[in-house]
FIVEX-859363 format. One line per 5 residues: number of its first residue (from 1); for each residue x negated, y, z of N, C-alpha, C. Coordinates in steps of 0.05 Angstrom, whole numbers. Layout:
NUM) X/Y/Z/X/Y/Z/X/Y/Z | ...
//
This chain:
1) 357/1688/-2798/367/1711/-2784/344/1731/-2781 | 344/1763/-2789/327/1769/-2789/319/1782/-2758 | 292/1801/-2753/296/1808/-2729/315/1825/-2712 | 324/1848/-2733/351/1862/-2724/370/1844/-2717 | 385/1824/-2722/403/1819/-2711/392/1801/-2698
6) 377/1793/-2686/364/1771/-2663/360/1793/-2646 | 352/1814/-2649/342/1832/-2624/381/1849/-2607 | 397/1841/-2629/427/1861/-2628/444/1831/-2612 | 422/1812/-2620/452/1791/-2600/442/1792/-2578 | 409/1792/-2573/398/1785/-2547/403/1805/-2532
11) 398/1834/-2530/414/1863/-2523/441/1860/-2509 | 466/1843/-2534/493/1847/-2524/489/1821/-2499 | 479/1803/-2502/492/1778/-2483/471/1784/-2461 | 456/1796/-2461/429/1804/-2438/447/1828/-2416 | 461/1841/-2430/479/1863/-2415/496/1852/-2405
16) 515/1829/-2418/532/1828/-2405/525/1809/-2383 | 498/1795/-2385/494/1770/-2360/486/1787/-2341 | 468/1808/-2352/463/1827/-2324/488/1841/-2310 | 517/1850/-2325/532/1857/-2313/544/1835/-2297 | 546/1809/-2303/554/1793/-2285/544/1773/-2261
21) 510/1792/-2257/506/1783/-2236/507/1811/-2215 | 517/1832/-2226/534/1851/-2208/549/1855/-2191 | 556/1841/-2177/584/1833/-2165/585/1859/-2142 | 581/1868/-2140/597/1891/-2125/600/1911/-2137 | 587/1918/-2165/589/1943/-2179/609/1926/-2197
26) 618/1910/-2209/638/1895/-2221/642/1870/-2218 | 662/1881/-2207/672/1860/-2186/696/1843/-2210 | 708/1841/-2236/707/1819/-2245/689/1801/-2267 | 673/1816/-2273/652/1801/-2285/631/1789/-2260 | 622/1800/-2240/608/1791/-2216/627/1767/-2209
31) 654/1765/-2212/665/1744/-2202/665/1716/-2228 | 666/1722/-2248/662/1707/-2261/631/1691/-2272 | 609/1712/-2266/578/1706/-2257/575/1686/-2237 | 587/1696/-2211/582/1673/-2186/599/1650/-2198 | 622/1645/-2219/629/1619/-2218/610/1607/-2237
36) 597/1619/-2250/574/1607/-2272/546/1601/-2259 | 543/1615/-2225/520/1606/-2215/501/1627/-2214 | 508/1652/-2215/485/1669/-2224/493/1689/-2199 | 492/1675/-2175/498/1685/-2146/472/1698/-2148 | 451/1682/-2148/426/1684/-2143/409/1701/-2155
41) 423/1724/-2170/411/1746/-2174/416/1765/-2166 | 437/1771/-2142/451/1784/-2121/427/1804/-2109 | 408/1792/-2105/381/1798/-2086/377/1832/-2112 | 378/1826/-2136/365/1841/-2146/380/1860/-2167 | 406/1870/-2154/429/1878/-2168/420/1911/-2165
46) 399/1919/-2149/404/1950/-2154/383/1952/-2174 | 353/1937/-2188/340/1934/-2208/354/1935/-2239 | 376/1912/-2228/390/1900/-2255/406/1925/-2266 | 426/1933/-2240/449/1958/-2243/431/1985/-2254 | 412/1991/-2241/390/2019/-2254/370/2012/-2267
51) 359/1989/-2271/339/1982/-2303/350/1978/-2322 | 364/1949/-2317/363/1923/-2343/385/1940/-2354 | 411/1941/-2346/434/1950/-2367/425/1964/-2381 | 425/1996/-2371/417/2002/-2389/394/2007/-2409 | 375/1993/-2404/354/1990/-2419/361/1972/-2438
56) 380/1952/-2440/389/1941/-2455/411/1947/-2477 | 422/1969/-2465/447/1978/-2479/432/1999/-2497 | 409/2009/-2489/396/2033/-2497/383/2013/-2534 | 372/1992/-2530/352/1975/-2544/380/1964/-2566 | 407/1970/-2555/431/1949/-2570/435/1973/-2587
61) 436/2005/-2575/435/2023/-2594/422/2038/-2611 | 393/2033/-2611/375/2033/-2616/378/2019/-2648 | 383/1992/-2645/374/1962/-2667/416/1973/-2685 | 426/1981/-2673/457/1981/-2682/446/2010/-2702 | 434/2035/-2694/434/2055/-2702/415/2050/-2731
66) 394/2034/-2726/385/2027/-2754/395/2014/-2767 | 408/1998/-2762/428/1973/-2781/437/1994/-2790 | 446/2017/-2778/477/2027/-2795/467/2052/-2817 | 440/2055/-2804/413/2072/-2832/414/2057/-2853 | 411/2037/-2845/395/2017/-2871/423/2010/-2883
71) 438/1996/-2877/464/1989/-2892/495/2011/-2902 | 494/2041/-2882/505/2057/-2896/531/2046/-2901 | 543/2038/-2874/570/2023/-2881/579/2042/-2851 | 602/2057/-2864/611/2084/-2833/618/2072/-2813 | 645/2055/-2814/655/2041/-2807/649/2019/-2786
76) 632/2006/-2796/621/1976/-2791/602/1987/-2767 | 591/2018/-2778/570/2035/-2757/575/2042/-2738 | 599/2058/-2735/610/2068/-2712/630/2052/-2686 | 632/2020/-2703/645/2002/-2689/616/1993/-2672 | 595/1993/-2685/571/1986/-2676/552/1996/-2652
81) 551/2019/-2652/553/2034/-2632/570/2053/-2618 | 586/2040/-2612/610/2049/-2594/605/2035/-2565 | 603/2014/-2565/593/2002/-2538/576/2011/-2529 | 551/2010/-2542/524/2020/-2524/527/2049/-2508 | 539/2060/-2534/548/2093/-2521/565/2094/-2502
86) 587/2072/-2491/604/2078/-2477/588/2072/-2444 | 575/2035/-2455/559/2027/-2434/547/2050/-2416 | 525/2069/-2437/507/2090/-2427/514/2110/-2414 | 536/2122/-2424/553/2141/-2419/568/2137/-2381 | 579/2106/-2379/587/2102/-2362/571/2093/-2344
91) 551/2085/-2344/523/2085/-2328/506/2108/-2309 | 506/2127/-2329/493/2144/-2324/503/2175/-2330 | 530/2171/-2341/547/2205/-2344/564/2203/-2316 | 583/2181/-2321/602/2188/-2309/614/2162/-2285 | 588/2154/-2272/588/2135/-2256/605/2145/-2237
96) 606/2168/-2225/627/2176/-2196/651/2177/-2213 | 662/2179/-2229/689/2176/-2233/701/2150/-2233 | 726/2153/-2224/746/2126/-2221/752/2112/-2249 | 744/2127/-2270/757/2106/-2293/732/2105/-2307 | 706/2104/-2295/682/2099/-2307/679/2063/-2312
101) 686/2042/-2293/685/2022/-2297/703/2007/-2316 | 721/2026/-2324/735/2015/-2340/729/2018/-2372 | 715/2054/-2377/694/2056/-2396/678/2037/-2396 | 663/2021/-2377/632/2001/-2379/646/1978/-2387 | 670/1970/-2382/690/1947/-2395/688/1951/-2424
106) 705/1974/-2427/711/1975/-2458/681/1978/-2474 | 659/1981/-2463/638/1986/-2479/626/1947/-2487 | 623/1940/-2456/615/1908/-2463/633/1890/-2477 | 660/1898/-2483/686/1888/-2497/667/1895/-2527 | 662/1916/-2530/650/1931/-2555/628/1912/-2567
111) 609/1910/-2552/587/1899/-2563/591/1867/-2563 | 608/1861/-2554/609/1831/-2553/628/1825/-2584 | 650/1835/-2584/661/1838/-2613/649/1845/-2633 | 629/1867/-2636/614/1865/-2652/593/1854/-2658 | 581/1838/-2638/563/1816/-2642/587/1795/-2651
116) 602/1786/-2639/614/1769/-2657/624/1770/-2694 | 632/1799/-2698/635/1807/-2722/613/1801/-2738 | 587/1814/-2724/563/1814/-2744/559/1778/-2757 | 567/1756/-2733/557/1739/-2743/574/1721/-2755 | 601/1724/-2758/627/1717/-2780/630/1734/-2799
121) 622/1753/-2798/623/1774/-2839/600/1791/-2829 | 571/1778/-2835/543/1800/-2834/550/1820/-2860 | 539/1841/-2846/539/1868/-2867/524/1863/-2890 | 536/1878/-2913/511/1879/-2935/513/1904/-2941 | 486/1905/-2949/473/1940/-2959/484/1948/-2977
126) 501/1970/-2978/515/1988/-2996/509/1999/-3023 | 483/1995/-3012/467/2010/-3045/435/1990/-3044 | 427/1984/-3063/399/1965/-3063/381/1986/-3073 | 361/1985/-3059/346/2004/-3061/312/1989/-3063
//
């Protein structure tokens, strides 16, 4: 596995553990966090909520945006960063709105599907160069 996609899984599943030790900013992934035990990062949810996500979601679009340089597949690209952008977007655009948490859903839905995609049909480069 090379380092792009080691750095694109650790990104997607690092966001979503930090969203689920959230539990009052999302309150069903926070509820499904405390049944996995990850109460105990409760203490440090306004760090997690204004660092880690999105610094993570930022690093998932980051490593997605080159994949989709280097391989030149539209498709496969824009499924690829669709999450991070939504993540970001709903983080930090449009957090006071009522259907912002439901954007930060559909974005971690995003990146989790596409980390799963990447690793049942990995992309290949369009043109060898």
């Amino acid at each position: 596995m090379n380092i792009s996609r080691a750095l694109d899984k650790t990104s997607s599943f690092g966001t979503l553990l930090a969203a689920m030790s959230c539990a009052g900013c999302f309150p069903a992934l926070g509820s499904l966090g405390a049944a996995l035990g990850l109460g105990f990062l409760a203490q440090y949810e306004g760090v997690i909520f204004r660092k880690v996500i999105p610094a993570l979601a930022l690093l998932a679009l980051l490593i997605n945006a080159w994949a989709w340089y280097r391989h030149r597949r539209l498709g496969r690209g824009l499924f690829s960063v669709a999450g991070p952008i939504s993540i970001l977007a709903a983080l930090l655009l449009f957090w006071s709105e009522d259907w912002s948490i439901k954007l930060f859903y559909f974005g971690i839905a995003m990146m989790l599907a596409s980390s799963v995609l990447d690793l049942v049909r990995p992309v290949r480069p369009q043109c060898q160069s």
